[in-house]
Structure formats: structure tokens, C-alpha cells
C-alpha positions as CSV (number, residue, x, y, z in Angstrom):
1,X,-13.9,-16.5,-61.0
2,X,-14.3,-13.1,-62.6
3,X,-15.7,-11.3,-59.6
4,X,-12.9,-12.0,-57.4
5,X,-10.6,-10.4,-59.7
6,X,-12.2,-6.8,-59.0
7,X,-9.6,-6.7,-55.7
8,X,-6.3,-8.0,-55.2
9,X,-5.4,-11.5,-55.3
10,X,-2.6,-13.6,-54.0
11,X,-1.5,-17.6,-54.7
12,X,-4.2,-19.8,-53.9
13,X,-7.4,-16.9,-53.1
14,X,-10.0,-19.5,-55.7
15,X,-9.1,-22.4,-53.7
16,X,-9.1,-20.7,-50.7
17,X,-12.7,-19.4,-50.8
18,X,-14.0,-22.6,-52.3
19,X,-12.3,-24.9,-49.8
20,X,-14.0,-22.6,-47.3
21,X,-17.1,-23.1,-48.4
22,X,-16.7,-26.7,-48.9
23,X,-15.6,-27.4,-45.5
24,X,-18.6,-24.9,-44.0
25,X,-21.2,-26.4,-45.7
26,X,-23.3,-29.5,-44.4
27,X,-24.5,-30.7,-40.8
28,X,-21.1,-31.1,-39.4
29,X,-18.9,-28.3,-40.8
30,X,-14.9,-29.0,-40.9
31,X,-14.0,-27.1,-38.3
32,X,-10.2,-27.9,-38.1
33,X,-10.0,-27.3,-41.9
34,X,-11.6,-23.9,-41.6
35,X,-9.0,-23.3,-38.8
36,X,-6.1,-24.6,-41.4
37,X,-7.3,-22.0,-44.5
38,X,-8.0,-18.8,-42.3
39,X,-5.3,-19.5,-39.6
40,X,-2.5,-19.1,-41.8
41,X,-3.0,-16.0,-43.8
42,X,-2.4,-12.6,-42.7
43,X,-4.7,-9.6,-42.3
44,X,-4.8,-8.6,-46.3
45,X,-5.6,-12.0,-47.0
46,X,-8.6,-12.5,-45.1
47,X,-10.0,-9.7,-46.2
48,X,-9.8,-10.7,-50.0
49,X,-11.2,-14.0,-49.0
50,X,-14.0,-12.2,-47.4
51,X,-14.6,-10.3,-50.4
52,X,-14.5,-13.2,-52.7
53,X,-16.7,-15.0,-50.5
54,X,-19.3,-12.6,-50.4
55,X,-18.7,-11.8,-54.5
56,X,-19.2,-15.4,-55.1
57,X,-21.8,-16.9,-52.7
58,X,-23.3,-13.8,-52.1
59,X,-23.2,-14.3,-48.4
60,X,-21.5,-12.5,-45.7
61,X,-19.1,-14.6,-44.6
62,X,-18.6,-13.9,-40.8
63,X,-22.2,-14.6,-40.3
64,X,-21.2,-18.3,-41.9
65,X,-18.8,-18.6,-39.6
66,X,-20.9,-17.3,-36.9
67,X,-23.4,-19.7,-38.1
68,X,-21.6,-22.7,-38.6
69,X,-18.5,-23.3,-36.0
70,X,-18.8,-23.9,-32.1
71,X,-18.8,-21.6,-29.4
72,X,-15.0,-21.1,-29.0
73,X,-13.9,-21.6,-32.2
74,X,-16.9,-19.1,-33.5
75,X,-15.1,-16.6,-31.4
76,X,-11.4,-17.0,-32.3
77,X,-12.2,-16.9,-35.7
78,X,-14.7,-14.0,-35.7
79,X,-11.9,-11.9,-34.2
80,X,-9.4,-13.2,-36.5
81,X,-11.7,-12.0,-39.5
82,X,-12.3,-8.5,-38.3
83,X,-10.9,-5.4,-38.7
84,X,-8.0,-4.8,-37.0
85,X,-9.6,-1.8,-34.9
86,X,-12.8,-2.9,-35.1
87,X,-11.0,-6.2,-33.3
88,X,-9.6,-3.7,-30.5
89,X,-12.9,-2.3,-29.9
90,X,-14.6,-5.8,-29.2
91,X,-11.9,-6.6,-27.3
92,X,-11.4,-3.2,-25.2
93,X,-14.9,-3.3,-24.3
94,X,-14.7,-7.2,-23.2
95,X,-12.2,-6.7,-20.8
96,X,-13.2,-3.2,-19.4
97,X,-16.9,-5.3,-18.7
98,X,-15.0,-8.0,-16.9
99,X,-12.7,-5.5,-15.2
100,X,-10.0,-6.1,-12.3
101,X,-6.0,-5.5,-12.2
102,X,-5.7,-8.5,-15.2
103,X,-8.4,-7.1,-17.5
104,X,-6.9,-3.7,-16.7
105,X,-3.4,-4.8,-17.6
106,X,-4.7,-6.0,-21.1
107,X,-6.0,-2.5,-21.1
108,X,-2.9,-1.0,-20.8
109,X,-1.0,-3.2,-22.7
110,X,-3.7,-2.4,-26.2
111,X,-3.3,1.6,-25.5
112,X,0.2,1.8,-25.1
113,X,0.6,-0.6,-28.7
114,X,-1.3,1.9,-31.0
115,X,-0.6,4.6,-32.4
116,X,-2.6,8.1,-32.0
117,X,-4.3,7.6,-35.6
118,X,-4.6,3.9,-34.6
119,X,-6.4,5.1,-31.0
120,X,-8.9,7.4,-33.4
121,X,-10.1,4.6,-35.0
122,X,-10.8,2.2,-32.4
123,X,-12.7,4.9,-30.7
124,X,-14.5,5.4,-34.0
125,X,-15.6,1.4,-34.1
126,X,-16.2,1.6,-30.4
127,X,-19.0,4.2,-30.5
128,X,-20.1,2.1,-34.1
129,X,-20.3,-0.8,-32.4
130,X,-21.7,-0.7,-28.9
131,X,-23.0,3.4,-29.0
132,X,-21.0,4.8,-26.3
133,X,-17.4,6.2,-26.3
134,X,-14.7,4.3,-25.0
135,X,-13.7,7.2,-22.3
136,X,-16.9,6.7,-20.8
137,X,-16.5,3.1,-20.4
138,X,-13.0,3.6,-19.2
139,X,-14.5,6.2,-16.4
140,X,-17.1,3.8,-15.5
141,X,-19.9,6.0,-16.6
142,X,-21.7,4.1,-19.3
143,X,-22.5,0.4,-18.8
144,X,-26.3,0.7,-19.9
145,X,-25.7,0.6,-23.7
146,X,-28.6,1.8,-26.4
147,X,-29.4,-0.4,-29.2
148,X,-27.1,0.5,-32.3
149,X,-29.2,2.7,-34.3
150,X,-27.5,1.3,-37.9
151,X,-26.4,-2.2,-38.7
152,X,-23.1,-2.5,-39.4
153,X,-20.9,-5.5,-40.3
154,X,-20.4,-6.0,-36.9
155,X,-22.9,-5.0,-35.0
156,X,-24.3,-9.1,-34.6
157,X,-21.8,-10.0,-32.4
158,X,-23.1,-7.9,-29.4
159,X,-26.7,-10.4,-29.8
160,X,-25.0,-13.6,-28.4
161,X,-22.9,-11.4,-25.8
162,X,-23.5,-12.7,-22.4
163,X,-25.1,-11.2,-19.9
164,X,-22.2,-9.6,-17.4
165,X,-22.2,-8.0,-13.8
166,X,-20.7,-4.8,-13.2
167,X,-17.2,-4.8,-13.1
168,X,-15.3,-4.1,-9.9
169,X,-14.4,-0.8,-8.8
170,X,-10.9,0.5,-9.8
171,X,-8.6,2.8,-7.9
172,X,-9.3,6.3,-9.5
173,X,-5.7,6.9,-9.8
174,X,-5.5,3.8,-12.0
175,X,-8.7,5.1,-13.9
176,X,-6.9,8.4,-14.5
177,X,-3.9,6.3,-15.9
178,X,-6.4,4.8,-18.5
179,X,-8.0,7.7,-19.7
180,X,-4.7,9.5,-20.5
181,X,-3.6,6.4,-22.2
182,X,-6.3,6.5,-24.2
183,X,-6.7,10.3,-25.3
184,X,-3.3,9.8,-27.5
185,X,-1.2,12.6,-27.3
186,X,1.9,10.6,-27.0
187,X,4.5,11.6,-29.3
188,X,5.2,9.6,-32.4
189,X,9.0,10.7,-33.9
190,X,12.5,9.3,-32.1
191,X,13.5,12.5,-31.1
192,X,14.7,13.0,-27.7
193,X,15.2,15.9,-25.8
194,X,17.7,15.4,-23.0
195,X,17.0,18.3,-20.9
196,X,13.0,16.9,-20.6
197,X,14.4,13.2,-19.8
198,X,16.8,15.1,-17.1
199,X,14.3,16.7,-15.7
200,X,11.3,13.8,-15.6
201,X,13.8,11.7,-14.4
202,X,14.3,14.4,-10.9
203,X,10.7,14.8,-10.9
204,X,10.0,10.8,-10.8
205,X,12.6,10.8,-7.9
206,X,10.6,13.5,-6.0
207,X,7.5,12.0,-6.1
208,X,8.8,8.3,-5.1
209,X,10.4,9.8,-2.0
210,X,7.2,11.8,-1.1
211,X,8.9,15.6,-1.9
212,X,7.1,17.0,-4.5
213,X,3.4,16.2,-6.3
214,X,1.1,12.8,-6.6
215,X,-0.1,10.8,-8.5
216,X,-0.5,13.3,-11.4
217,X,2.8,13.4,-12.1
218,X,3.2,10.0,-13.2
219,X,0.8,9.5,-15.2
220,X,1.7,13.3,-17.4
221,X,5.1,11.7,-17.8
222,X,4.0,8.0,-18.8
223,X,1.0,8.9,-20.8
224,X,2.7,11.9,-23.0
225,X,5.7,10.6,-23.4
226,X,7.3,9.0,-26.4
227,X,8.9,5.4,-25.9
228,X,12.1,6.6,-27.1
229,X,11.9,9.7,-24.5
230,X,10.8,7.8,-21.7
231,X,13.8,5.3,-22.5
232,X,16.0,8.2,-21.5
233,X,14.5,9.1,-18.5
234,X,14.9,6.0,-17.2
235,X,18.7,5.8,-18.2
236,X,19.3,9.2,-16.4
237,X,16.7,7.9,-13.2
238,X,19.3,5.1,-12.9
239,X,22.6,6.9,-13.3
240,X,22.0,9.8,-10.8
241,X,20.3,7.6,-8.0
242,X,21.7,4.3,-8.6
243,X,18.8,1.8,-8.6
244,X,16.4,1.1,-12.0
245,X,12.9,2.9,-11.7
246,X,11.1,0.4,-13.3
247,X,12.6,-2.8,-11.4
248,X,11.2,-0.8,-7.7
249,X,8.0,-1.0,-10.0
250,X,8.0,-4.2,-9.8
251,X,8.3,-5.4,-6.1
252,X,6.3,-7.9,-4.3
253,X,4.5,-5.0,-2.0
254,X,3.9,-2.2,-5.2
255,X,0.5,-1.2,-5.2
256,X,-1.9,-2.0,-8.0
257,X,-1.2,1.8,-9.0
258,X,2.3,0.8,-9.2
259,X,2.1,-2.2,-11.2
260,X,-0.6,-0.2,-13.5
261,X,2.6,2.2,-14.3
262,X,5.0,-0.9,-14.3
263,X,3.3,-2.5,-17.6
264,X,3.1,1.3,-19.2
265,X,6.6,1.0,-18.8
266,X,7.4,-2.0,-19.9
267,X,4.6,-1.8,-23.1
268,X,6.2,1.1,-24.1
269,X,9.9,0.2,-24.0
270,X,9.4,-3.7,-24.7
271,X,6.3,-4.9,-25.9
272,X,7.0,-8.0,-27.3
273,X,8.9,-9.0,-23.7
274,X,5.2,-7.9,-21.8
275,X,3.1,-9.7,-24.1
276,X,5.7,-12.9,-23.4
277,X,5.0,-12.1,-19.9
278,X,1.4,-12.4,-20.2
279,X,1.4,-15.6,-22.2
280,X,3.6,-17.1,-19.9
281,X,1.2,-16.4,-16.7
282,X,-1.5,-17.8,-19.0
283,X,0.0,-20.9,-19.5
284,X,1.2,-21.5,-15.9
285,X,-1.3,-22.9,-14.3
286,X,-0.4,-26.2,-13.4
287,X,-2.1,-28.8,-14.8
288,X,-5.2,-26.4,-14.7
289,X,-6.8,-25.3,-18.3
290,X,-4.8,-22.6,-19.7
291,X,-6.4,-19.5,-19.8
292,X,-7.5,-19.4,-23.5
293,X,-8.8,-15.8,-23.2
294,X,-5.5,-14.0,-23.0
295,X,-4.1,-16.3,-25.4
296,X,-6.9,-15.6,-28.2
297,X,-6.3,-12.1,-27.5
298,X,-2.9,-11.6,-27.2
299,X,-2.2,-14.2,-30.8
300,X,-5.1,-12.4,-32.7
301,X,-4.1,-8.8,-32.4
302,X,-0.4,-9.2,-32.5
303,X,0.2,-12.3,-35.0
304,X,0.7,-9.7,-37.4
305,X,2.6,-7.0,-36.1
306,X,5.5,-8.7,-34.0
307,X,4.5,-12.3,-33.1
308,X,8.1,-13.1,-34.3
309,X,9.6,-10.8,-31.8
310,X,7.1,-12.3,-28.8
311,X,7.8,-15.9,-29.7
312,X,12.1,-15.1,-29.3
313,X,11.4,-13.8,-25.8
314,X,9.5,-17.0,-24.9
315,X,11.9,-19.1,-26.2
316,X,14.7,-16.7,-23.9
317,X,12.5,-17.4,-20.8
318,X,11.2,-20.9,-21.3
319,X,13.8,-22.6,-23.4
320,X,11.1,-24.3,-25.6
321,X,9.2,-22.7,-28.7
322,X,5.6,-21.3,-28.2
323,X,3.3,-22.9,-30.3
324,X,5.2,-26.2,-29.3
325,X,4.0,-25.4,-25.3
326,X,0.6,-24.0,-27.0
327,X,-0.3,-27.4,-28.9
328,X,0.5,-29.5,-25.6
329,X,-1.4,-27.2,-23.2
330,X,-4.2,-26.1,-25.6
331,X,-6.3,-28.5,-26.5
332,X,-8.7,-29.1,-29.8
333,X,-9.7,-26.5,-32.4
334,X,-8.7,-23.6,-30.3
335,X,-5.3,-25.1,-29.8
336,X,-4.7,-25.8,-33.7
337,X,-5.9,-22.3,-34.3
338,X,-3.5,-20.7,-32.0
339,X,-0.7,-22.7,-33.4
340,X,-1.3,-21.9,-36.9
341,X,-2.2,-18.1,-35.9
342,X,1.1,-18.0,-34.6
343,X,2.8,-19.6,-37.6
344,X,1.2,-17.8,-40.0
345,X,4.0,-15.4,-40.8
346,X,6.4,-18.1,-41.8
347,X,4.1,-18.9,-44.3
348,X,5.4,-18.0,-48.0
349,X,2.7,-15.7,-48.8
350,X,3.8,-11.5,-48.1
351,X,1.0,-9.0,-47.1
352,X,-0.3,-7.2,-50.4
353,X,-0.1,-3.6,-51.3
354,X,-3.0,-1.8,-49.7
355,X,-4.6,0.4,-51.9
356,X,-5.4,4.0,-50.2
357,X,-8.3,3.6,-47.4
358,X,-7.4,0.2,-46.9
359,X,-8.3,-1.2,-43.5
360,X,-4.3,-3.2,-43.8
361,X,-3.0,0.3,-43.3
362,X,-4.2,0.1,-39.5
363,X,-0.4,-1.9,-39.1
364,X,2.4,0.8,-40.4
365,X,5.9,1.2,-40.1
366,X,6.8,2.2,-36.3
367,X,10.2,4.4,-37.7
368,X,7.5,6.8,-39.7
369,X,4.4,6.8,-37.0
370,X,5.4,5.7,-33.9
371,X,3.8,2.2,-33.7
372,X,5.8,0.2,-31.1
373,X,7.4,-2.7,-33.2
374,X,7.6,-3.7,-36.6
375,X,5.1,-6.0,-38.9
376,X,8.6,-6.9,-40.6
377,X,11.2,-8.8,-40.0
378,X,13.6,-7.1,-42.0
379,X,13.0,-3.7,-39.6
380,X,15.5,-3.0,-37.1
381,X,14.9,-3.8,-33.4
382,X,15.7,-0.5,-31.3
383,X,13.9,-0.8,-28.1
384,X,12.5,-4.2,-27.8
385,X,15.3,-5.4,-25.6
386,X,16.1,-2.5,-23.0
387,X,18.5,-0.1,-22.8
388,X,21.8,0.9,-21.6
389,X,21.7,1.7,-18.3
390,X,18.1,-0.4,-17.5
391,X,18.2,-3.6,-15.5
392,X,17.4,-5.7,-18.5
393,X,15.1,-7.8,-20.1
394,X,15.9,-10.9,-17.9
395,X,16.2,-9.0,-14.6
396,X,12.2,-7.6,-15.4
397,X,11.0,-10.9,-16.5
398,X,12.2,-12.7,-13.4
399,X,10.5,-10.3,-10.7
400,X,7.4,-10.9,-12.7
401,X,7.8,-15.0,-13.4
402,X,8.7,-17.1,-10.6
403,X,10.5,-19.9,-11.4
404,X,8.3,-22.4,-10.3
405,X,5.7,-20.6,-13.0
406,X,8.5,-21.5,-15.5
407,X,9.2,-25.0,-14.8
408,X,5.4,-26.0,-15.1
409,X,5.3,-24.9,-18.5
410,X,8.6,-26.9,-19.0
411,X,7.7,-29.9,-17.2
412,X,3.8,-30.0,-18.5
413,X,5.0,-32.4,-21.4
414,X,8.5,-33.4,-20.2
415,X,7.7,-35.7,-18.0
């Protein structure tokens, strides 16, 4: 296995790639144990497997498991082997073709995660990708995409996409809201300026009661805004006018503009509580299918940056674990694959040191560039559950999850 020792190794890389291979190889590939091997290891890990794959075999091996697995499980795992912003870009440009207040909200919820230098390179693997640039998609400008003029690792998965109708028209304010999310020039350092948070806070008033400016307003304060600052805003919002900005946010008769700013808020201040949220509503359909979608996307980019800290606020709002509602609601490979996604970090194995230019570094350390929560458990938690003078995690989570939402999750396999 001398080739595989050009890169970094951990436990268990040999068997890893030759079990793969093993359990790819014939009519009927072992789909389940393919799930088991790459399900389980983090980010680093998959890409030394990849390279050991391709050192050994000398074959690519996302085109294997393009080639080999089903339709659904072909997808999960081809996200789950990509690059982390090469992953957002697929993704990004998924839901913006699909469109509507749902796909938009999984919009939101990817811009406000990254970071500025993590923003600049999913635009980069957008325009590698699909050959336009992901403002344009977001403005609704581009939809007629040319043929990528170079092959890159990743440029097969747009052959199988489906064909899709044009998505359906968004308010413009909401559109607006989007494109400064995406430009980036949020701040990244904990610093707050109390005077600024005063003043937003009077401004945000202003504009709710119909005194002073539009639109506009709101989305220069939420897009260029740190979380840290914006956390202050709110706390002074709440103590000079008596009522939590965000929690009027989220009443039954807000707008979808409203709603838009409502999960900018809460992404910013708590994401691990509004990516519980949205794995909640995907689960809560009765005895319905679950909608896999959001589940794939939500477990694939976030299983290893702070799936830890999203599986605690499940367990808060549903009283039962997530991957044990996930294996009961989820059925087949796509249901052992979420599971074992989500599990994957109390595995034994630790993420290895990147060496410089390594795609790994795409997850960093939120104290030192301003990424929203920590890939490590041992970090401290300093906005994921509110702030003084906010209405709570609880209070947010209930005007968003009725409780009959809640007890079919609960009472899907209780009964």
C-alpha cells in the first residue's frame, strides 16, 4: 500500500478503500456497506479514501459511486464525497432552481452559515460548475446555462440533472435580502459597538411603525452585521420598547419578507436551533414520507461543523434523540445513511491536520473567522442558545412548531 502513504493516513484507511471496492464491485453492489465505510468518517477522511482509491485502482472514485449505487443513495453519497463548497454550490443552485419561500429559507440558512472567505469559494465552484455566477442566479437573471467549457471533478453531475421549470417569482425585497447575504461583507470579529446596536435598534423600531425608511433598512442591518452585533441590537430593541423583535417576526400574519428576515435572525444568532427547526418540519408529516431532501441537505453540510449542537436542540423540542426518529421515519439506505452521517462524530477517529491548501480548511474555528458554531466539541457555546434580554430558544421554536407537529414525530413509533 505504498501509494497511499504519499498523503495522510488515519486507523483503518487500507481496509477502508479495499472494503469499498469490495463491496462496489459486482452486479449487485453492497449498498448498505458502502453507506457503513463512508457514513462514518469525517470530511478529511473521505478525502484520503478518495485519494487512495484513485492511487490504487486508478479510478475516480465518485464516478464508481455514481456508477454503481441507486438513484437516492447515488446522490447522498455523491454530496457526502464532495468538497465542502463545491457541496454548497450543487446545493445552492438546486434549491434556487426549485425556488419558493422553503427553497429560499434553505438559501438563507447556507449564506448566513459561511463565512466571507467560505462565501468566495462557493462562488468560485459555482461559476466552475454550472458557468454562471451565483448573483445572477439569485437575481433571476441566468437560468439558460452554457456547457462548462473544462471538465472538472465535478462537472458529471450536472449530465443526469433533471430537467426543471422555472422557478416561481420571488418578492424583490426578498431577492434584495439574498443578494446581500451573499456579497459577504458581514463582519467576522466579536466586537461590539454599543452605540451602532443603540442606534439599529431605533432605526428597526422606526421602520416597523412606518416612521422612517423601507425595506432597505433591514436588510443593511441584517446583512452587514456581525452575529455578535446584531445580538445586541436585539437586547437593546427589547429593553427600550418592551416586546422581542424577532418573536413579532414570527407571527402567524408576517409576510414572507418578514419571515425571510426572521430565519436571518435566527441563523445568525442560533443556528443549530434553525436547522432543528427545519428537521423537525421535515419530519412532521404525519404518516406521509418524510421529506428526505432537507434532511440530506441539512445532515451533509452540517454533520461536521455542529451536528452535535443540532441533535441537543431536537432532543429539547422532541424529547427523543434524532437519528432514533430518523431510522423510524426514514426508511432503507437513505435512512441508514442519515443515521450514521449523523453519528459519525462520536466515532473514535479525530479530523487530521490539514496541510496548507487543504480543502478541510473550508470548516475553521468561528472565535478566529467568524464561522457561526464550532466543528468541536470542546469550543465554547456563546450564542447558540439566545441571549439576555431575547425571548428564548423555547419561546422561538414554539411560534414556529405547533404542537401537534411535535407529537407526530413522537407518536410515529410510540404507538
Amino acid at each position: 500500500m505504498g501509494g497511499v502513504k504519499q498523503f495522510q493516513q488515519y486507523p483503518g484507511l487500507e481496509d477502508d478503500i479495499r472494503d469499498l471496492r469490495y463491496a462496489l464491485s459486482g452486479l449487485f453492489p453492497n449498498e448498505r456497506k458502502v453507506v457503513e465505510i463512508l457514513g462514518k468518517r469525517s470530511q478529511a477522511h473521505r478525502e484520503s479514501i478518495a485519494e487512495g482509491y484513485k492511487l490504487l485502482f486508478a479510478e475516480s472514485l465518485p464516478k464508481r459511486l455514481k456508477a454503481s449505487m441507486s438513484c437516492k443513495a447515488e446522490r447522498c453519497l455523491m454530496l457526502w464525497m464532495m468538497d465542502p463548497s463545491e457541496r454548497d454550490a450543487v446545493l445552492l443552485y438546486e434549491a434556487l432552481s426549485q425556488g419558493g419561500p422553503k427553497k429560499d429559507r434553505a438559501v438563507i440558512g447556507m449564506l448566513c452559515t459561511r463565512s466571507s472567505a467560505q462565501l468566495y469559494l462557493i462562488k468560485q465552484a459555482y461559476y466552475s460548475v454550472f458557468c454562471q455566477t451565483l448573483e445572477n442566479h439569485l437575481d433571476g437573471s441566468g437560468f439558460v446555462f452554457p456547457e462548462p467549457q473544462n471538465k472538472r471533478k465535478w462537472a458529471f453531475w450536472r449530465s443526469a440533472e433533471p430537467k426543471v421549470e422555472d422557478p416561481p417569482k420571488r418578492q424583490l425585497a426578498i431577492t434584495k435580502l439574498l443578494l446581500a447575504l451573499a456579497r459577504g461583507s458581514r463582519p467576522e470579529n466579536t466586537t461590539v459597538d454599543r452605540h451602532i446596536a443603540l442606534t439599529d435598534a431605533h432605526q428597526l423600531n422606526k421602520v416597523c411603525s412606518g416612521k422612517l425608511g423601507n425595506e432597505e433598512t433591514l436588510i443593511r442591518i441584517f446583512s452587514t452585521r456581525s452575529p455578535y452585533q446584531l445580538t445586541a441590537t436585539m437586547n437593546f430593541y427589547e429593553q427600550h420598547y418592551g416586546h422581542d423583535f424577532e418573536k413579532a417576526l414570527s407571527k402567524k400574519d408576517a409576510g414572507e419578507f418578514l419571515q425571510a428576515l426572521r430565519a436571518v435572525v435566527q441563523c445568525l444568532r442560533r443556528p443549530s436551533e434553525f436547522y432543528a427547526e427545519d428537521i423537525i418540519t421535515a419530519l412532521s408529516k404525519g404518516n406521509g414520507p418524510v421529506d428526505e431532501d432537507t434532511l440530506v441537505q441539512i445532515i451533509t453540510t452540517r454533520a461536521d461543523v455542529d451536528m452535535h449542537m443540532i441533535r441537543i436542540e431536537f432532543m429539547k423540542e422532541c424529547k427523543r434523540a434524532l437519528e432514533q426518529v430518523i431510522s423510524e421515519r426514514a426508511m432503507g439506505v437513505i435512512g441508514q445513511f442519515l443515521v450514521t452521517a449523523i453519528r459519525q462524530r462520536d466515532m473514535v477517529f479525530n479530523s487530521r491536520p490539514t496541510s496548507e491548501g487543504s480543502t478541510n480548511s473550508y470548516y475553521t474555528n468561528p472565535l478566529s473567522t467568524g464561522s457561526r458554531q464550532s466543528s468541536d466539541r470542546s469550543q465554547p457555546d456563546t450564542f447558540h442558545s439566545g441571549s439576555q434580554g431575547s425571548s428564548g430558544t423555547n419561546s422561538s421554536h414554539n411560534s414556529f412548531t405547533s404542537k401537534s407537529n411535535q407529537h407526530a414525530i413522537v407518536s410515529a413509533s410510540g404507538s
